[in-house]
C-alpha positions as CSV (number, residue, x, y, z in Angstrom):
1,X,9.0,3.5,12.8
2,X,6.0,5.4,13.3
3,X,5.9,7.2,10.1
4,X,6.1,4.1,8.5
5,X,2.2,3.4,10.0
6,X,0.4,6.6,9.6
7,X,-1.9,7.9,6.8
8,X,-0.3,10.1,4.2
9,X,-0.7,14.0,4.9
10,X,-0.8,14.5,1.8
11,X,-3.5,12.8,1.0
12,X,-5.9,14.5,-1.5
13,X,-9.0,13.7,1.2
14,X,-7.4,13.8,4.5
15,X,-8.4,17.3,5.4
16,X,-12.2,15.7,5.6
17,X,-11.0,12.9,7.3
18,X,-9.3,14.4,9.9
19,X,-11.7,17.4,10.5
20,X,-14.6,14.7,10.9
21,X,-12.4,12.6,13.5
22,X,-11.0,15.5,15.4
23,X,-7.4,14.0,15.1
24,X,-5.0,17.0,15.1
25,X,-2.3,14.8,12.9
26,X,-1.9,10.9,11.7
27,X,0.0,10.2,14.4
28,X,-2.7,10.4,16.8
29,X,-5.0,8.8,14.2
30,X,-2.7,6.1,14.1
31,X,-2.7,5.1,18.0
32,X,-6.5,4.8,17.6
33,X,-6.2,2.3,15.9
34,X,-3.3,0.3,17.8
35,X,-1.0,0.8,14.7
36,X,-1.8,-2.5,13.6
37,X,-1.4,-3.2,9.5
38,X,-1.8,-5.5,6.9
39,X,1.8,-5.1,6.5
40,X,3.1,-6.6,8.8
41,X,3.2,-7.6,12.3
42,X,3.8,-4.5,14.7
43,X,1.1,-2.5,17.0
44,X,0.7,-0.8,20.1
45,X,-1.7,-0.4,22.8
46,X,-1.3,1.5,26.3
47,X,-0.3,0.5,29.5
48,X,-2.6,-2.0,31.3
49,X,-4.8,-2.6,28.3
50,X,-5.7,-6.3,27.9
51,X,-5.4,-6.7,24.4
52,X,-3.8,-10.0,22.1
53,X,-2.3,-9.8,18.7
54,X,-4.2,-12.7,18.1
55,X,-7.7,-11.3,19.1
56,X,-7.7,-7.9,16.7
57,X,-5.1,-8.2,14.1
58,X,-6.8,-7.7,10.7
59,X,-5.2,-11.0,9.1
60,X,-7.5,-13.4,11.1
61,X,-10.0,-10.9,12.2
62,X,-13.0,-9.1,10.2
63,X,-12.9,-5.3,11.1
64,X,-16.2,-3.0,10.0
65,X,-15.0,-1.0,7.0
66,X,-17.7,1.4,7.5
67,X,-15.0,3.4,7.7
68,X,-13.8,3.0,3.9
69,X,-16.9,3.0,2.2
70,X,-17.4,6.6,4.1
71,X,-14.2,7.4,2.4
72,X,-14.9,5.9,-1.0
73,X,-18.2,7.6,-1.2
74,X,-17.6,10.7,0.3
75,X,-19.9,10.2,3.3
76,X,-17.5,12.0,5.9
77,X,-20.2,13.0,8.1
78,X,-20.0,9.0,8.9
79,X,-16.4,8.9,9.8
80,X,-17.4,10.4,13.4
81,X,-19.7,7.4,14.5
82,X,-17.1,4.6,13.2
83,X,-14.6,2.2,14.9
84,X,-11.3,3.1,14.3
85,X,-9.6,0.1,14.5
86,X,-9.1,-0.5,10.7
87,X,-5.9,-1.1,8.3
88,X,-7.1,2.5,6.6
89,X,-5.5,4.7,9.1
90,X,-2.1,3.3,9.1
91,X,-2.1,3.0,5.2
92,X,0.1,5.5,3.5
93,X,0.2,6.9,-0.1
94,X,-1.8,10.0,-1.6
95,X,-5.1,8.1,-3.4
96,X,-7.8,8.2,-1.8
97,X,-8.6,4.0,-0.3
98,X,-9.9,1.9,1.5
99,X,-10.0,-1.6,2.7
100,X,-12.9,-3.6,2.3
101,X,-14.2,-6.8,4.4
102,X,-14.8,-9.1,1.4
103,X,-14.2,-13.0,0.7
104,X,-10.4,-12.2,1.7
105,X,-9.0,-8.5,2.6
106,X,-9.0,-6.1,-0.5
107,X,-8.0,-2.4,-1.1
108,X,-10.1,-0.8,-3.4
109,X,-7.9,2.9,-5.0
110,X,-9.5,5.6,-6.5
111,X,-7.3,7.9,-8.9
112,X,-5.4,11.0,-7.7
113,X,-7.9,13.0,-8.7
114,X,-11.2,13.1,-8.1
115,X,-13.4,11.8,-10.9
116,X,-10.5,10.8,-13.0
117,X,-10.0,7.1,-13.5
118,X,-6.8,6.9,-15.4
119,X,-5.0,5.9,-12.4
120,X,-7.2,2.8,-11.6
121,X,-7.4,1.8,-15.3
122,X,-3.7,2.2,-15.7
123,X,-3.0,0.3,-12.4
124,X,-5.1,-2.3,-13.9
125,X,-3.7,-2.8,-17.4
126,X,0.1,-2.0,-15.9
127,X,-1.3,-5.4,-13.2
128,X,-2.1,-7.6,-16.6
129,X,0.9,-6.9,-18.4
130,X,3.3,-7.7,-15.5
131,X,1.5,-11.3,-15.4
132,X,2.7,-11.4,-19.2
133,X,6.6,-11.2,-18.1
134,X,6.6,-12.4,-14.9
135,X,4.8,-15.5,-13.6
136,X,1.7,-14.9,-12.4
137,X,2.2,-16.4,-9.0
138,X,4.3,-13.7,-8.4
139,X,2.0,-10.5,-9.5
140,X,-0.1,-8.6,-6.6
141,X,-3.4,-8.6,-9.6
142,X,-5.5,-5.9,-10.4
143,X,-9.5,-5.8,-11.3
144,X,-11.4,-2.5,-11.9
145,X,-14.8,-2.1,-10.0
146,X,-16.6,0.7,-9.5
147,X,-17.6,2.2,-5.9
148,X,-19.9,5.5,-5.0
149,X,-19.9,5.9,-9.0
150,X,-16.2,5.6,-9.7
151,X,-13.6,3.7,-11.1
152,X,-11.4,1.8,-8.4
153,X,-8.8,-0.6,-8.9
154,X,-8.8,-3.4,-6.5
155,X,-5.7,-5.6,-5.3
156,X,-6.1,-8.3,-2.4
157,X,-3.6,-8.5,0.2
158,X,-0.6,-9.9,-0.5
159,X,0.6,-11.1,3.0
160,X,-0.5,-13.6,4.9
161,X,-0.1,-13.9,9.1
162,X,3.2,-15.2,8.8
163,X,5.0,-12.8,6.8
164,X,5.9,-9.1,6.3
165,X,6.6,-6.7,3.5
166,X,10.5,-6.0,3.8
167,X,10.8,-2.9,1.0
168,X,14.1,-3.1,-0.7
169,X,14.8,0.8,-0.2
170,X,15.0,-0.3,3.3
171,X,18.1,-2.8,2.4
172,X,19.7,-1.3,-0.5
173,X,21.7,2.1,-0.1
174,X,20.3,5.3,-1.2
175,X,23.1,5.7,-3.9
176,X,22.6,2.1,-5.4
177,X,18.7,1.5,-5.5
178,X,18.4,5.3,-7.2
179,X,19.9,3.9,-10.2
180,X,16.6,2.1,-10.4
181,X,14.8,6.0,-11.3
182,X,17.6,7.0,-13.6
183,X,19.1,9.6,-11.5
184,X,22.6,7.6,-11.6
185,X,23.1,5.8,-14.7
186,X,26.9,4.8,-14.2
187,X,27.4,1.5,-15.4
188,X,29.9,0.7,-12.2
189,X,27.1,1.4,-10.0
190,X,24.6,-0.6,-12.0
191,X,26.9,-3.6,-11.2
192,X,27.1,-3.0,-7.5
193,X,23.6,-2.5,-7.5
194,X,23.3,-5.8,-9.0
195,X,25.9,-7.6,-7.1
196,X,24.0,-6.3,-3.8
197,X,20.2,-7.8,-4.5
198,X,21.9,-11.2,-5.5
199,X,23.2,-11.4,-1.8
200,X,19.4,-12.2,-1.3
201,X,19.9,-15.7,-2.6
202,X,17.9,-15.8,-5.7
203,X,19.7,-17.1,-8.8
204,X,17.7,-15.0,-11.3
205,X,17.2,-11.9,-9.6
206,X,19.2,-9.5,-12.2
207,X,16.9,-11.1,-14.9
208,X,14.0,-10.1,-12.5
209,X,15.2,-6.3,-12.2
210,X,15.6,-6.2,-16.2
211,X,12.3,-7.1,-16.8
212,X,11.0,-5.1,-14.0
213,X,12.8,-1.9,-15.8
214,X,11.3,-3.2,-18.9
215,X,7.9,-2.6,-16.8
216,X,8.3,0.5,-16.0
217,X,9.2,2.2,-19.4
218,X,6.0,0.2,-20.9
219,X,3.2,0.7,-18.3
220,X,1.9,3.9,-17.5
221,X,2.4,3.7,-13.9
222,X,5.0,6.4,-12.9
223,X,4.5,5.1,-8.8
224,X,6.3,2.1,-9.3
225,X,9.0,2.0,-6.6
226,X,10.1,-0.2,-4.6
227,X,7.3,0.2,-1.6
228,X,4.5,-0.4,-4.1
């Protein structure tokens, strides 16, 4: 439960980010922040602290993302004199990010690597041609912008207040969703695994998982599992 809220580790910049803030791991980075997501709907706060969902969750709320243009510009020397109640901290994954406070919520995502873009051009073109086989209503869309003199591909938030991202590795067992990276190609389990998503109701959802293969051998996105 609480990994599930915590910046990634392994995250090429959190070494700077965590040496600036003093937190000794993400877990205590985390509870500075009330655990609180764009996610979903879980938090935290302490004994006898007067707080309300309603009054700091980031869905309804502004927050200052001083915080992620420090990190998207390299400014770590900043990180020390900013509020810590932001959707960064609790966001996992190894780019570096950061969520901005613009028209709506958006997460701008820098590549692996510093000063290489491929990964924000990739996520971008991989963004368009998913709107070519699905319908677009149903595509999380990707523009490229540029930030502290780098690519960044930026995605709004796909939630809203009154729902939450259920990943289908939580659901699925190991052994079935798997077949989804190739490591078990039996054709047995392919129908099992297919026989278990259309317990979720949706007529079409084998024809959904075919294209989404499809997707995955023609993008150049190698990330693309079921939590992103």
């Amino acid at each position: 439960f609480f990994n599930g809220r915590t910046m990634a580790e392994t995250r090429h910049d959190y070494d700077n980010i965590s040496k600036a803030i003093g937190c000794k791991d993400s877990f205590e980075l985390s509870f500075k922040g009330h655990g609180l997501s764009l996610s979903n709907h879980y938090w935290y706060r302490r004994e006898n602290e007067n707080l309300k969902y309603k009054d700091i969750n980031f869905f309804t709320n502004k927050w200052d993302d001083t915080f992620a243009r420090a990190v998207l510009t390299e400014d770590y020397d900043a990180l020390s004199k900013c509020d810590l109640n932001v959707p960064d901290i609790v966001t996992d994954g190894w780019a570096v990010k950061g969520w901005l406070c613009e028209d709506v919520p958006k997460l701008y995502k820098l590549g692996i690597t510093k000063g290489h873009s491929e990964d924000s051009i990739a996520e971008v073109l991989s963004s368009r041609l998913a709107c070519r086989m699905f319908d677009e209503s149903e595509v999380l869309k990707y523009e490229l912008a540029t930030i502290g003199g780098q690519y960044a591909s930026v995605s709004a938030s796909m939630l809203g207040l009154d729902e939450e991202m259920v990943p289908l590795s939580d659901i699925l067992p190991i052994d079935v969703w798997e077949l989804y990276f190739g490591k078990n190609l039996d054709k047995s389990m392919g129908a099992e695994f297919f026989r278990r998503v259309s317990e979720f109701g949706i007529p079409d959802m084998k024809e959904r998982f075919v294209k989404l293969f499809c997707l995955r051998s023609l993008c150049f996105v190698s990330d693309l599992h079921f939590d992103n």
